[in-house]
PDB file of N, CA, C and O in Angstrom:
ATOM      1  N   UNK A   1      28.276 -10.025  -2.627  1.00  0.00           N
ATOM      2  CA  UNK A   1      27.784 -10.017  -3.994  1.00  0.00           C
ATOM      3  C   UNK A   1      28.304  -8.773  -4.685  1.00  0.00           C
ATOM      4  O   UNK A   1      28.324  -7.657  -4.165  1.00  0.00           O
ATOM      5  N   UNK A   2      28.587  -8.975  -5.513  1.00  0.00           N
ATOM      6  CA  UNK A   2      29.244  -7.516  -6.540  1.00  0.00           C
ATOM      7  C   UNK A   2      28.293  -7.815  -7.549  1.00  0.00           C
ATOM      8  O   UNK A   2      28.077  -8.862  -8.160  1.00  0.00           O
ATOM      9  N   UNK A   3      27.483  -6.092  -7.638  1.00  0.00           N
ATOM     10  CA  UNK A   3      26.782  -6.061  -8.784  1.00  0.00           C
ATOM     11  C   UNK A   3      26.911  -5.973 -10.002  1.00  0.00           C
ATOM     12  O   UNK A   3      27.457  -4.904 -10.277  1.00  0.00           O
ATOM     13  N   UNK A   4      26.545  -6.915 -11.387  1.00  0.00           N
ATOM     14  CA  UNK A   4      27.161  -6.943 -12.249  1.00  0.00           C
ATOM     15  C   UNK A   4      26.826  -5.865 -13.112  1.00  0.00           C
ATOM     16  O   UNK A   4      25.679  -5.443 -13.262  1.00  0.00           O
ATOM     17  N   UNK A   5      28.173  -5.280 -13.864  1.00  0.00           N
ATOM     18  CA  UNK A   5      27.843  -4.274 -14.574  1.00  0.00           C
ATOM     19  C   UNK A   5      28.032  -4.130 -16.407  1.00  0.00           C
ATOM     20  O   UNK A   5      28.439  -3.469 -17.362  1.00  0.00           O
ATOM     21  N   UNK A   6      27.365  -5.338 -15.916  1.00  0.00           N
ATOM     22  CA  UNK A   6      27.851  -5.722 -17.996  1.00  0.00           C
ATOM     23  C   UNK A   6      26.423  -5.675 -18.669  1.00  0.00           C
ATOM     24  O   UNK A   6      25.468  -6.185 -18.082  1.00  0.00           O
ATOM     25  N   UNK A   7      26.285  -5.115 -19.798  1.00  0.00           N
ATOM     26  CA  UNK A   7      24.943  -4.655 -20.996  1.00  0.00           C
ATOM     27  C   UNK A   7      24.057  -5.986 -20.966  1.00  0.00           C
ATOM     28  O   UNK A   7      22.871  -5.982 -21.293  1.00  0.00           O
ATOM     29  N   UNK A   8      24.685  -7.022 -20.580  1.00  0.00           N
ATOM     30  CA  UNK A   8      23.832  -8.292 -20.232  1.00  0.00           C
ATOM     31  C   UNK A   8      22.610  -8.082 -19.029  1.00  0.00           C
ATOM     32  O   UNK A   8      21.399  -8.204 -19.212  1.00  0.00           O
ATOM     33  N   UNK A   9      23.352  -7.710 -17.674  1.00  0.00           N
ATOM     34  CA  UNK A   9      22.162  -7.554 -16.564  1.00  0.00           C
ATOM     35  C   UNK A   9      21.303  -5.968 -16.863  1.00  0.00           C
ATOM     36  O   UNK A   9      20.097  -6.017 -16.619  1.00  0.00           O
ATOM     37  N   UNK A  10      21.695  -4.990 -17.222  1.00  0.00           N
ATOM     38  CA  UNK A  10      20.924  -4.011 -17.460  1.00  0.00           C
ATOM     39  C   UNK A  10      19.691  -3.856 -18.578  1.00  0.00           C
ATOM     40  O   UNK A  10      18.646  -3.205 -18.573  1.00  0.00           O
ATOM     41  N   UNK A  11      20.279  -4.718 -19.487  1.00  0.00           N
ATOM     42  CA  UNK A  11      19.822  -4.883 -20.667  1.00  0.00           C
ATOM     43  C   UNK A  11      17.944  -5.772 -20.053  1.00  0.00           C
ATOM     44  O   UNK A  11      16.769  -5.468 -20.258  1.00  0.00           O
ATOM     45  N   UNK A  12      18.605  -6.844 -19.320  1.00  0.00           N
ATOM     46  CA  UNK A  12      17.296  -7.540 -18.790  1.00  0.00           C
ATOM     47  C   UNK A  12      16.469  -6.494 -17.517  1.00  0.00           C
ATOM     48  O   UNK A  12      15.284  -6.625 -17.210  1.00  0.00           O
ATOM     49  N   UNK A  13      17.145  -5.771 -17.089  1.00  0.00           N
ATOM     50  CA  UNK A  13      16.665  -5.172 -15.803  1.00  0.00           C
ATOM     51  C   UNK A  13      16.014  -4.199 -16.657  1.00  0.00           C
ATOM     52  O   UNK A  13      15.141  -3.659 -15.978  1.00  0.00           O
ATOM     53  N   UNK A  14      16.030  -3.788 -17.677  1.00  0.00           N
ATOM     54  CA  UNK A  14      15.531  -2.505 -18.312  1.00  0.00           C
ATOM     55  C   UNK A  14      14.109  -3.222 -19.123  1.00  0.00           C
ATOM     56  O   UNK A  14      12.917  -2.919 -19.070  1.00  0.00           O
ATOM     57  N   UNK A  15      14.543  -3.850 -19.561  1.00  0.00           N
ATOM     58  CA  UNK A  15      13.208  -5.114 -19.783  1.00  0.00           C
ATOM     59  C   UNK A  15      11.881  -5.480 -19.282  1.00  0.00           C
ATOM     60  O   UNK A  15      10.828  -5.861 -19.795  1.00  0.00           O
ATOM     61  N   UNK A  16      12.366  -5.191 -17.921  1.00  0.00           N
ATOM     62  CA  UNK A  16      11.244  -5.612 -16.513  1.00  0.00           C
ATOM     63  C   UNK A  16      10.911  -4.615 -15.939  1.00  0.00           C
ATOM     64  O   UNK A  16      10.024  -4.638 -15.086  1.00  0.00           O
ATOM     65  N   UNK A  17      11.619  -3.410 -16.323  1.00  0.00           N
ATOM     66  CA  UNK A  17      11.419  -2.138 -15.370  1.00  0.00           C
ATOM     67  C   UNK A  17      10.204  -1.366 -16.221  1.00  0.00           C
ATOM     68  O   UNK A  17       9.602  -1.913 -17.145  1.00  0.00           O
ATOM     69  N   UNK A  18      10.000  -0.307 -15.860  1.00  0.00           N
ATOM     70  CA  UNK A  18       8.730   0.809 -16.474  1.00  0.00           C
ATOM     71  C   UNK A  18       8.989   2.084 -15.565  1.00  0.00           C
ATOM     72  O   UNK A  18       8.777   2.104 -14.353  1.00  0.00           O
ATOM     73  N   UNK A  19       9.395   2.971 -16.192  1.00  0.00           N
ATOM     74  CA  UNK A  19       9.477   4.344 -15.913  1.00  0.00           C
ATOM     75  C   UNK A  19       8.229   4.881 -15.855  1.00  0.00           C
ATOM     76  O   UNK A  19       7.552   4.887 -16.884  1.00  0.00           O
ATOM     77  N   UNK A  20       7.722   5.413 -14.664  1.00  0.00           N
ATOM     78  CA  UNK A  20       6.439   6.129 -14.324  1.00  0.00           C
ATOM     79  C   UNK A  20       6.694   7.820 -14.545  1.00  0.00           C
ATOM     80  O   UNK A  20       7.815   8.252 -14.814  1.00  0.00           O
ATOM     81  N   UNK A  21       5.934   8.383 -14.448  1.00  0.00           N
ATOM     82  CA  UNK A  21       6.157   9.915 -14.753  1.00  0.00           C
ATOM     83  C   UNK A  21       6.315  10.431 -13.021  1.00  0.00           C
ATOM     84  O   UNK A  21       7.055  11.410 -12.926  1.00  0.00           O
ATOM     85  N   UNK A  22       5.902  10.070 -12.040  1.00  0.00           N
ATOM     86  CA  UNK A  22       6.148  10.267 -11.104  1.00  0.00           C
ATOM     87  C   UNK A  22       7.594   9.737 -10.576  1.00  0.00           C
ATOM     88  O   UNK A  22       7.717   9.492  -9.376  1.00  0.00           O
ATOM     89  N   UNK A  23       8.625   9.569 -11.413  1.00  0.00           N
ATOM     90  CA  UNK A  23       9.808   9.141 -11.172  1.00  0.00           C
ATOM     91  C   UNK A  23      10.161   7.659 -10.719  1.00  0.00           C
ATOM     92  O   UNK A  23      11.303   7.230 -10.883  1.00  0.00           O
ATOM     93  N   UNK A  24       9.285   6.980 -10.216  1.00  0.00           N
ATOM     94  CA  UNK A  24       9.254   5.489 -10.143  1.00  0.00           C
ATOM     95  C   UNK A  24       9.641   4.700 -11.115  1.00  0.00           C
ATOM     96  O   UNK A  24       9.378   4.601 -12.314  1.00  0.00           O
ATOM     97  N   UNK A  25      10.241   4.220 -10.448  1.00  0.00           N
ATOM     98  CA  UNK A  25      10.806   2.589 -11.609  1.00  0.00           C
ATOM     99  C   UNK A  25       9.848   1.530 -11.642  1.00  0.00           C
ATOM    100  O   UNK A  25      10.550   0.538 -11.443  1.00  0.00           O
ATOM    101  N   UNK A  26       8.442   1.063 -11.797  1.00  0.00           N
ATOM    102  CA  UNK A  26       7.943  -0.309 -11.749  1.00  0.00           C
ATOM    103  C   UNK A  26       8.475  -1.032 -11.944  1.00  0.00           C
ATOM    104  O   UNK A  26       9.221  -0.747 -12.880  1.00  0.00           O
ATOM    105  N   UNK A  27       8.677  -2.453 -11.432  1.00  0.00           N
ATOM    106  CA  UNK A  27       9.135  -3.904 -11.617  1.00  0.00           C
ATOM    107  C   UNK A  27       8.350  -4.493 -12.212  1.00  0.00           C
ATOM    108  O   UNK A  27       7.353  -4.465 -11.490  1.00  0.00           O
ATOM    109  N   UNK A  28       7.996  -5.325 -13.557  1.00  0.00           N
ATOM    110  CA  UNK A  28       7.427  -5.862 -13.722  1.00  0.00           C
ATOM    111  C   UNK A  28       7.879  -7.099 -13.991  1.00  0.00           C
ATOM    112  O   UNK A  28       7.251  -7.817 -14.769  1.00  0.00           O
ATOM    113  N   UNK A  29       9.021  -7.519 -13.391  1.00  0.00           N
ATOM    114  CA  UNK A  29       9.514  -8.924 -13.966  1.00  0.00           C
ATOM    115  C   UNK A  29       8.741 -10.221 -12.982  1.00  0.00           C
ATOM    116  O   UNK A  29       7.558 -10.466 -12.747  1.00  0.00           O
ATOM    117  N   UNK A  30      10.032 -10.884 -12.560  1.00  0.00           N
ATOM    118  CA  UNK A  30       9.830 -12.210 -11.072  1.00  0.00           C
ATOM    119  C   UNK A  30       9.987 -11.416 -10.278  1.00  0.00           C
ATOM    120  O   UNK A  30      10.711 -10.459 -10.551  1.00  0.00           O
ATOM    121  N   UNK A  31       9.260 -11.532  -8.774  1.00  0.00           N
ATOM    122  CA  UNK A  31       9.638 -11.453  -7.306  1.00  0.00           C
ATOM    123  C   UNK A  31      10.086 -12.905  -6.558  1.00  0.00           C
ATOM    124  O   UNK A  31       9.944 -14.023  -7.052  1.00  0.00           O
ATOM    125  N   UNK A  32      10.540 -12.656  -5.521  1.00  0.00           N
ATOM    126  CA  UNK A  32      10.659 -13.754  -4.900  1.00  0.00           C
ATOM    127  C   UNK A  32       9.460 -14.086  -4.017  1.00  0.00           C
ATOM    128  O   UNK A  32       8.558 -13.268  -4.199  1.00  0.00           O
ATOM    129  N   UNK A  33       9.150 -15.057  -3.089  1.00  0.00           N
ATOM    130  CA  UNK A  33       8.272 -15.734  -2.750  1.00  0.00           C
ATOM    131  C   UNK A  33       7.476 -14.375  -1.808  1.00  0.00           C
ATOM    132  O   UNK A  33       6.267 -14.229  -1.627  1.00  0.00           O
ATOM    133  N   UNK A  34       8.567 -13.527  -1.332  1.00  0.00           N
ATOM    134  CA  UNK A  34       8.338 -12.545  -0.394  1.00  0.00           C
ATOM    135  C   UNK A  34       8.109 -11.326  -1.020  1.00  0.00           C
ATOM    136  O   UNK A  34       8.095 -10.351  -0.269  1.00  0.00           O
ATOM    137  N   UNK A  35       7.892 -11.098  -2.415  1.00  0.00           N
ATOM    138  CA  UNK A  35       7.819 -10.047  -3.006  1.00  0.00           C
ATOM    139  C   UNK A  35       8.737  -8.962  -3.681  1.00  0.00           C
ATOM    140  O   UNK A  35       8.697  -8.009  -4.459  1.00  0.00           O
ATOM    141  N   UNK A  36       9.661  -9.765  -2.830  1.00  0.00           N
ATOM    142  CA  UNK A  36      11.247  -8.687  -3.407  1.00  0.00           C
ATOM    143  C   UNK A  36      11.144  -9.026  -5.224  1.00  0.00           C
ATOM    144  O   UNK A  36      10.770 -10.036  -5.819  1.00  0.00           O
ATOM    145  N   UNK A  37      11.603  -7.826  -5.677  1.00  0.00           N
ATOM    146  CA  UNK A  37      11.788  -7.949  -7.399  1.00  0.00           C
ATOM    147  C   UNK A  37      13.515  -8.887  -7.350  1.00  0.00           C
ATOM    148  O   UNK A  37      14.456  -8.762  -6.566  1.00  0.00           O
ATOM    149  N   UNK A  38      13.326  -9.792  -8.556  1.00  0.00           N
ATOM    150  CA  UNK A  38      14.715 -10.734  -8.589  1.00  0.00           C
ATOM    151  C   UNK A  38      14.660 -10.932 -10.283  1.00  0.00           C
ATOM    152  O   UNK A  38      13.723 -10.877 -11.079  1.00  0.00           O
ATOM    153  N   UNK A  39      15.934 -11.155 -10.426  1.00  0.00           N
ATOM    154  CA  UNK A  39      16.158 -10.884 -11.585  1.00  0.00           C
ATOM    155  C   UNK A  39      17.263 -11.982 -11.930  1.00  0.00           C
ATOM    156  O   UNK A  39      18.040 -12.364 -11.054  1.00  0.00           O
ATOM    157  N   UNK A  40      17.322 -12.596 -13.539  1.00  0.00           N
ATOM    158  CA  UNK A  40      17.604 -14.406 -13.164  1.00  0.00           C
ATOM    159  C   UNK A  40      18.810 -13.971 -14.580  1.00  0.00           C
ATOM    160  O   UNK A  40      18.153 -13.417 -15.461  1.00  0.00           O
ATOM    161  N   UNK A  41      19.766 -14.042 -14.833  1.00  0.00           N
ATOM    162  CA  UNK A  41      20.619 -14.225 -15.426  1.00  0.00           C
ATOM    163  C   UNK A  41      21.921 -15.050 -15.810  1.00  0.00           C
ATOM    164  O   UNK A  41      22.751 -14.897 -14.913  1.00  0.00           O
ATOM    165  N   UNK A  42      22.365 -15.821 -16.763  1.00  0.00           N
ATOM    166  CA  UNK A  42      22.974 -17.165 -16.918  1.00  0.00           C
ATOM    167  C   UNK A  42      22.926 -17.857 -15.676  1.00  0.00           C
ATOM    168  O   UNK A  42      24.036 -18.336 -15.446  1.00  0.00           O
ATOM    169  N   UNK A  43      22.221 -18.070 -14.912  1.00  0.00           N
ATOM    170  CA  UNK A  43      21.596 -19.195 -13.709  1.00  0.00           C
ATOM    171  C   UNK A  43      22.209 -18.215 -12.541  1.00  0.00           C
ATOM    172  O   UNK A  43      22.259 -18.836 -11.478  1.00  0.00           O
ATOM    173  N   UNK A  44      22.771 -16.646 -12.405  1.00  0.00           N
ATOM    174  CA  UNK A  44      22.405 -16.103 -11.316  1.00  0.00           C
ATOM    175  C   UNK A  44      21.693 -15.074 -11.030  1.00  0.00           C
ATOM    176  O   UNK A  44      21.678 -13.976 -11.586  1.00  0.00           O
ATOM    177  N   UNK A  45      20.791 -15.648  -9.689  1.00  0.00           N
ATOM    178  CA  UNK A  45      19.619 -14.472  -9.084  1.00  0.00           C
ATOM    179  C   UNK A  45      20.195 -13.204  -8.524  1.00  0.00           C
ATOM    180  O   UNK A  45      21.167 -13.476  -7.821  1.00  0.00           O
ATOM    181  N   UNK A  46      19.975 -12.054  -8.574  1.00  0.00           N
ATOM    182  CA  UNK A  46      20.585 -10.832  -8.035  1.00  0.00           C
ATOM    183  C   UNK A  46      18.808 -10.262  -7.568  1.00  0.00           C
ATOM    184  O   UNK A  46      17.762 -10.801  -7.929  1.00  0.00           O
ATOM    185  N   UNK A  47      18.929  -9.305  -6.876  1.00  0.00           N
ATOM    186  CA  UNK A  47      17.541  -8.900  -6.405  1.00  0.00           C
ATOM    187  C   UNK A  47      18.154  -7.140  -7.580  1.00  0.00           C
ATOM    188  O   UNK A  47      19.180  -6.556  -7.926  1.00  0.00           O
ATOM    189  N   UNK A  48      16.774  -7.058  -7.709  1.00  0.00           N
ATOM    190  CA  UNK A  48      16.822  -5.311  -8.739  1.00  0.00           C
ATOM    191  C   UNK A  48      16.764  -4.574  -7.636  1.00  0.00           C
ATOM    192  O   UNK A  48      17.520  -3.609  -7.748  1.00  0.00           O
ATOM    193  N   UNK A  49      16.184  -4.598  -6.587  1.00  0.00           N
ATOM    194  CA  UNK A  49      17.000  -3.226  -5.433  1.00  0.00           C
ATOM    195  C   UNK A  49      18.212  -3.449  -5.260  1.00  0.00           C
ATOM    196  O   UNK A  49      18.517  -2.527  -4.503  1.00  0.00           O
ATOM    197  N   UNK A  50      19.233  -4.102  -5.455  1.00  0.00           N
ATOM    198  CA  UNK A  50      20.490  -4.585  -4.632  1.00  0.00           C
ATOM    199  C   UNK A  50      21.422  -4.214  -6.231  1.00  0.00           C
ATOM    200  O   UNK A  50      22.632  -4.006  -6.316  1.00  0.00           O
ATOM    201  N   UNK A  51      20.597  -4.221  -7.156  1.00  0.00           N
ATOM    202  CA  UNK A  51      21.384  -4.400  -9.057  1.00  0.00           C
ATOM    203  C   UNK A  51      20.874  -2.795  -8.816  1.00  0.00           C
ATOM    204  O   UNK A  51      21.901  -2.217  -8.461  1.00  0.00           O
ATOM    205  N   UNK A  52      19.995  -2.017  -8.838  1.00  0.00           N
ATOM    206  CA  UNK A  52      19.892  -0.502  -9.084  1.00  0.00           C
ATOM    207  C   UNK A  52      20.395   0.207  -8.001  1.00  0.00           C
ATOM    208  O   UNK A  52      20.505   1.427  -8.122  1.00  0.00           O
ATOM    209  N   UNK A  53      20.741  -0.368  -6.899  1.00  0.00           N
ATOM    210  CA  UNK A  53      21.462   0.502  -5.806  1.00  0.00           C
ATOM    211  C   UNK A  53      22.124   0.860  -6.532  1.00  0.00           C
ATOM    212  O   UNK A  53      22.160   1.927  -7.145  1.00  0.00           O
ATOM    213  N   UNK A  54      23.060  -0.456  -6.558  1.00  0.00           N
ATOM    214  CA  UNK A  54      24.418  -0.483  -6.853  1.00  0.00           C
ATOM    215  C   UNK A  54      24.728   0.448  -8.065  1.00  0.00           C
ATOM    216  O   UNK A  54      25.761   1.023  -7.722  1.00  0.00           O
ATOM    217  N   UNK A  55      24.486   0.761  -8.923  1.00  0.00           N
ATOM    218  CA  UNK A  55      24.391   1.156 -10.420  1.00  0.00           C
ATOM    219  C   UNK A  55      24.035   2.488 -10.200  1.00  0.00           C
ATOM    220  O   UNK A  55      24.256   3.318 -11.082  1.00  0.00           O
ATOM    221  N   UNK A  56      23.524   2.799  -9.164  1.00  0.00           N
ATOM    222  CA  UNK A  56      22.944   4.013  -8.705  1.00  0.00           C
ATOM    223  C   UNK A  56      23.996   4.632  -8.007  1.00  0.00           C
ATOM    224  O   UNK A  56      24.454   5.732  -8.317  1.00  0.00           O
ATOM    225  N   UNK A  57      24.426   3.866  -6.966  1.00  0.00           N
ATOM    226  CA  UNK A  57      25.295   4.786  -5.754  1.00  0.00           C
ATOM    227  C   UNK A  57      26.394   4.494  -6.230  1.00  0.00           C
ATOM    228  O   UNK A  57      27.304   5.116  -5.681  1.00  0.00           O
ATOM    229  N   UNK A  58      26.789   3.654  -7.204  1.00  0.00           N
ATOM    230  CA  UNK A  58      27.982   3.459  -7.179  1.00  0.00           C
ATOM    231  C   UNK A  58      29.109   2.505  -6.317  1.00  0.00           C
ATOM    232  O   UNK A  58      30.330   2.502  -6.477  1.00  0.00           O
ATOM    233  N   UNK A  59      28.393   1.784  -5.458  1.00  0.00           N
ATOM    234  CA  UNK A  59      28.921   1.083  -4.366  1.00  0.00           C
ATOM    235  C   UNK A  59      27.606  -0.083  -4.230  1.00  0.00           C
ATOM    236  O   UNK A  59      26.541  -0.100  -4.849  1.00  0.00           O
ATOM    237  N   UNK A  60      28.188  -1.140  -3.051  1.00  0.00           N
ATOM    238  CA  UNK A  60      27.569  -2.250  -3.217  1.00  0.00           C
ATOM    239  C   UNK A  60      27.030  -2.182  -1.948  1.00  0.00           C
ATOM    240  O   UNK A  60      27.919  -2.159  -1.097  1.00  0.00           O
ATOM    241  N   UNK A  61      25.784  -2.137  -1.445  1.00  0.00           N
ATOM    242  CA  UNK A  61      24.679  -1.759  -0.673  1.00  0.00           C
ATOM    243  C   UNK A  61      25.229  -2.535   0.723  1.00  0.00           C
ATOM    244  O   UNK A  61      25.753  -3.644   0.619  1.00  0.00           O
ATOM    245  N   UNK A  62      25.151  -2.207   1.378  1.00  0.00           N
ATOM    246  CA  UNK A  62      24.535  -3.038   3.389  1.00  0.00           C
ATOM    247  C   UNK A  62      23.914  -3.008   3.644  1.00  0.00           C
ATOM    248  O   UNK A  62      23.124  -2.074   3.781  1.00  0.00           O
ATOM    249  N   UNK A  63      23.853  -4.570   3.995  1.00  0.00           N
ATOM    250  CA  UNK A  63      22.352  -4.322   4.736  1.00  0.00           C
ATOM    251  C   UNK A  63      21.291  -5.075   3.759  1.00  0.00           C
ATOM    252  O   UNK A  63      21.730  -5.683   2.784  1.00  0.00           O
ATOM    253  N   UNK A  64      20.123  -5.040   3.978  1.00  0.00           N
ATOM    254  CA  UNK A  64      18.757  -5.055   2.871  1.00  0.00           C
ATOM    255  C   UNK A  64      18.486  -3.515   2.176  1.00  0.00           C
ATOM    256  O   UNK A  64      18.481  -2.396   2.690  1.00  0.00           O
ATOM    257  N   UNK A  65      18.300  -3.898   1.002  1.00  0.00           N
ATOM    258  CA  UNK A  65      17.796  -2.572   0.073  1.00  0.00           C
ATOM    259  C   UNK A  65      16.409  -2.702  -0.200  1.00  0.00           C
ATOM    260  O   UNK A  65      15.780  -3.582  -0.787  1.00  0.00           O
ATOM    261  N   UNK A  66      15.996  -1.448   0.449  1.00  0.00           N
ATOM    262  CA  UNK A  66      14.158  -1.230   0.456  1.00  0.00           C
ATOM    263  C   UNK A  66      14.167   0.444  -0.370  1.00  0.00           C
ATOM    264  O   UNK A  66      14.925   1.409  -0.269  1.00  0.00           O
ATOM    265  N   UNK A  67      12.794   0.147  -1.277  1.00  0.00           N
ATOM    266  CA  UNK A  67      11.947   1.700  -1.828  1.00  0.00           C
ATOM    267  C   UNK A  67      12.250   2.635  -0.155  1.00  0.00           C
ATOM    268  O   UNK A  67      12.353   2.192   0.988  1.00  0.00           O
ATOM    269  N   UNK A  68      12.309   3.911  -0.642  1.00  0.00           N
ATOM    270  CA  UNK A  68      12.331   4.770   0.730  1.00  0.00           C
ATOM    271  C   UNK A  68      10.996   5.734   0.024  1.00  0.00           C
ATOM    272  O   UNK A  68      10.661   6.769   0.600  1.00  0.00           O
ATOM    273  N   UNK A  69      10.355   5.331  -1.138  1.00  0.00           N
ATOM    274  CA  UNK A  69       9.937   6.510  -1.587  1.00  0.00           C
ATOM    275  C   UNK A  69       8.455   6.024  -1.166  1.00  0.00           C
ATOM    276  O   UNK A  69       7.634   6.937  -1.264  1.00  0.00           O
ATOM    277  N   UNK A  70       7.886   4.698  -0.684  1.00  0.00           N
ATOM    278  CA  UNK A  70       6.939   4.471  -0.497  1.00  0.00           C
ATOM    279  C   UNK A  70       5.858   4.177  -1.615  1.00  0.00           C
ATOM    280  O   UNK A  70       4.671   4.492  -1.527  1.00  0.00           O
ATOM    281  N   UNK A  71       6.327   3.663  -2.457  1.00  0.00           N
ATOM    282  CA  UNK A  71       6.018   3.254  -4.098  1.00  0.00           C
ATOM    283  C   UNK A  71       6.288   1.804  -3.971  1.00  0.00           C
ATOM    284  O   UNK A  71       7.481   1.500  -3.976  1.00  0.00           O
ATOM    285  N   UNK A  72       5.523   0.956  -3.872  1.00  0.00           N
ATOM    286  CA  UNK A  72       5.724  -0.710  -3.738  1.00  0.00           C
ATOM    287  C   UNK A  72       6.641  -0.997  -4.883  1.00  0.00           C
ATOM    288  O   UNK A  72       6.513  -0.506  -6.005  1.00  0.00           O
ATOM    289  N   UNK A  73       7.584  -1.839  -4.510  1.00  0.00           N
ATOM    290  CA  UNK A  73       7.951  -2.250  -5.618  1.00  0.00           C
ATOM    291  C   UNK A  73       8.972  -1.140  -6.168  1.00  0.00           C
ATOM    292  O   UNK A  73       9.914  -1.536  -6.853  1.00  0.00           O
ATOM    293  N   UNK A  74       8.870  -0.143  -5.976  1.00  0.00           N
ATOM    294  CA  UNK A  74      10.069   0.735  -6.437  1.00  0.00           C
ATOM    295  C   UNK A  74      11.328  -0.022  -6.795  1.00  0.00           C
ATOM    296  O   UNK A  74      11.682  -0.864  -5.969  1.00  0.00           O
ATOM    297  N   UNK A  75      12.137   0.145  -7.986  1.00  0.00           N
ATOM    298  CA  UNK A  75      13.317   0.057  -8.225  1.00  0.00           C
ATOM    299  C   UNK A  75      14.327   1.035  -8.756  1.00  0.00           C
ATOM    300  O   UNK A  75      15.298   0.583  -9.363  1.00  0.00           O
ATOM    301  N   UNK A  76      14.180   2.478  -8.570  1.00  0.00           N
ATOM    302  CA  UNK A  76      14.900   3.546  -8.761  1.00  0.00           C
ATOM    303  C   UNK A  76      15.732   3.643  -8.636  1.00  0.00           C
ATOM    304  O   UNK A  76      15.236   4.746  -8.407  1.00  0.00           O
ATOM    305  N   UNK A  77      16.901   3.689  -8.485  1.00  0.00           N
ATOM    306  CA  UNK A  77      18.217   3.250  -8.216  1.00  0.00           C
ATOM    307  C   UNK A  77      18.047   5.191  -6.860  1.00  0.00           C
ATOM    308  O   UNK A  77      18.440   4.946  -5.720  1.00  0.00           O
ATOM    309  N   UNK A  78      17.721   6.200  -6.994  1.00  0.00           N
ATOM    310  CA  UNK A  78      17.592   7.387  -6.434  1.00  0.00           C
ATOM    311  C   UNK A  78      16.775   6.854  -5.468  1.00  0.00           C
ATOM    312  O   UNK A  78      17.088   7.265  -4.350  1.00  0.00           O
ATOM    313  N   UNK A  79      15.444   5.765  -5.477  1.00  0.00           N
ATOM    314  CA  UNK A  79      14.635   5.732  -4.386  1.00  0.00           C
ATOM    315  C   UNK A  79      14.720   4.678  -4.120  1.00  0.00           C
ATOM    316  O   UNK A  79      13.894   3.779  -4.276  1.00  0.00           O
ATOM    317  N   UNK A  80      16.137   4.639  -3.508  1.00  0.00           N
ATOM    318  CA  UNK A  80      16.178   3.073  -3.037  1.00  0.00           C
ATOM    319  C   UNK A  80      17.469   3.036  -1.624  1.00  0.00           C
ATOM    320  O   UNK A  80      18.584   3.378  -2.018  1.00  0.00           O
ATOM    321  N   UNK A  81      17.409   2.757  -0.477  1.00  0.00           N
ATOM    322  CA  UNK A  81      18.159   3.260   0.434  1.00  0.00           C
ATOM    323  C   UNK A  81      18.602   1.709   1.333  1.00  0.00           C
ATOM    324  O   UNK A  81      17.810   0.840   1.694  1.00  0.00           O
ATOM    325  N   UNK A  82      19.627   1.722   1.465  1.00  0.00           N
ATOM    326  CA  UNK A  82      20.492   0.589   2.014  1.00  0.00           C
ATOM    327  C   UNK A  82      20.883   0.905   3.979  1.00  0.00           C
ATOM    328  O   UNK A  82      20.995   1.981   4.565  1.00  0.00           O
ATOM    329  N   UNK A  83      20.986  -0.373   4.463  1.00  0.00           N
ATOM    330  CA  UNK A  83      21.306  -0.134   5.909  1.00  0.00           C
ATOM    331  C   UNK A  83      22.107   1.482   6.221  1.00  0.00           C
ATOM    332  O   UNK A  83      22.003   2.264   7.166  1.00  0.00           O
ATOM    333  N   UNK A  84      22.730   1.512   5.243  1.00  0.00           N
ATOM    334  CA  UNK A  84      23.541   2.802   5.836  1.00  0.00           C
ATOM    335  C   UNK A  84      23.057   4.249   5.691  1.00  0.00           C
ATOM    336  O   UNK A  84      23.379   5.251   6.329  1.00  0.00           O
ATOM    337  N   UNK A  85      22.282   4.100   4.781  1.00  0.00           N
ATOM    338  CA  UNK A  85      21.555   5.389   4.261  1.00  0.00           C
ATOM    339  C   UNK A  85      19.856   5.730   5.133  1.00  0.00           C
ATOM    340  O   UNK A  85      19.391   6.863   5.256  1.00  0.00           O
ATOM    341  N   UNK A  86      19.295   4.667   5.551  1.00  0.00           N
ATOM    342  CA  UNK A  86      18.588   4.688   6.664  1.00  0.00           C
ATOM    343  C   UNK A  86      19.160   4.912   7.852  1.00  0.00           C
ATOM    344  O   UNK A  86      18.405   5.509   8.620  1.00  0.00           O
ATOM    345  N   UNK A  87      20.283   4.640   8.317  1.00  0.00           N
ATOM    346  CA  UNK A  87      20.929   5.245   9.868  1.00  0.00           C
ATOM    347  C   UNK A  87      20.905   6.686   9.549  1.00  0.00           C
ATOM    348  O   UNK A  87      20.421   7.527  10.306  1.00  0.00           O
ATOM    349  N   UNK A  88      21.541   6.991   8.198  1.00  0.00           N
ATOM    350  CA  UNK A  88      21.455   8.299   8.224  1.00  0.00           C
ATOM    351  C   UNK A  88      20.782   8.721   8.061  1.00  0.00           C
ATOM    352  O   UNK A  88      21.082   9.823   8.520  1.00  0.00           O
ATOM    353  N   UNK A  89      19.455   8.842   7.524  1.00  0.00           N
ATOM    354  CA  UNK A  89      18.527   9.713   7.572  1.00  0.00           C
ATOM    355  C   UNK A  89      17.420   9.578   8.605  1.00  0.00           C
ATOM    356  O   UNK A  89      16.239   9.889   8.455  1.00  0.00           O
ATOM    357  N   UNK A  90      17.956   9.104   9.588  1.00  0.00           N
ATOM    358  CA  UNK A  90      17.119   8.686  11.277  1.00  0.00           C
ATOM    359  C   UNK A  90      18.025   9.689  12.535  1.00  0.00           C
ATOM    360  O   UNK A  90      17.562  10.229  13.540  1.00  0.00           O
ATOM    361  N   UNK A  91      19.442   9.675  12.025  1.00  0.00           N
ATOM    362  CA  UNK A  91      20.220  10.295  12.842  1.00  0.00           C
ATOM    363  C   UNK A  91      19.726  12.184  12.979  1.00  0.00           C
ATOM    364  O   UNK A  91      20.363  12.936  13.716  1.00  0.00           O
TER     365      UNK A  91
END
């Protein structure tokens, strides 16, 4: 999946999101059945941890993208850590 980076998906992701003062991103849009935040654009689903990684790190995540900050639901693109970024911070 390559995350899209056109004023179209941000535009909606910024929509659903809520900036907390404690640096958190709230989701307030759709989740999926499992709770993950998902986000629905000209008929494709992208998940908002996997759309703010990406947008965040600059690169396109491995793995599953989970909050590391312990904030449900987090979508921070800063508090949000991919297969590779959990090896590393275990190593």
């Amino acid at each position: 999946m390559s995350a899209p980076d056109d004023a179209v998906w941000r535009e909606a992701f910024d929509e659903r999101s809520v900036a907390l003062d404690s640096g958190h991103l709230h989701w307030t849009g759709a989740t999926s059945g499992r709770g993950t935040p998902v986000l629905a654009v000209a008929n494709q689903v992208h998940t908002a941890y996997r759309l703010s990684f990406a947008w965040h790190h600059g690169r396109e995540p491995e793995g599953n993208v989970r909050p590391a900050c312990g904030f449900p639901g987090c979508v921070a693109g800063p508090h949000l850590q991919d297969r590779v970024l959990r090896e590393r911070s275990v190593a």
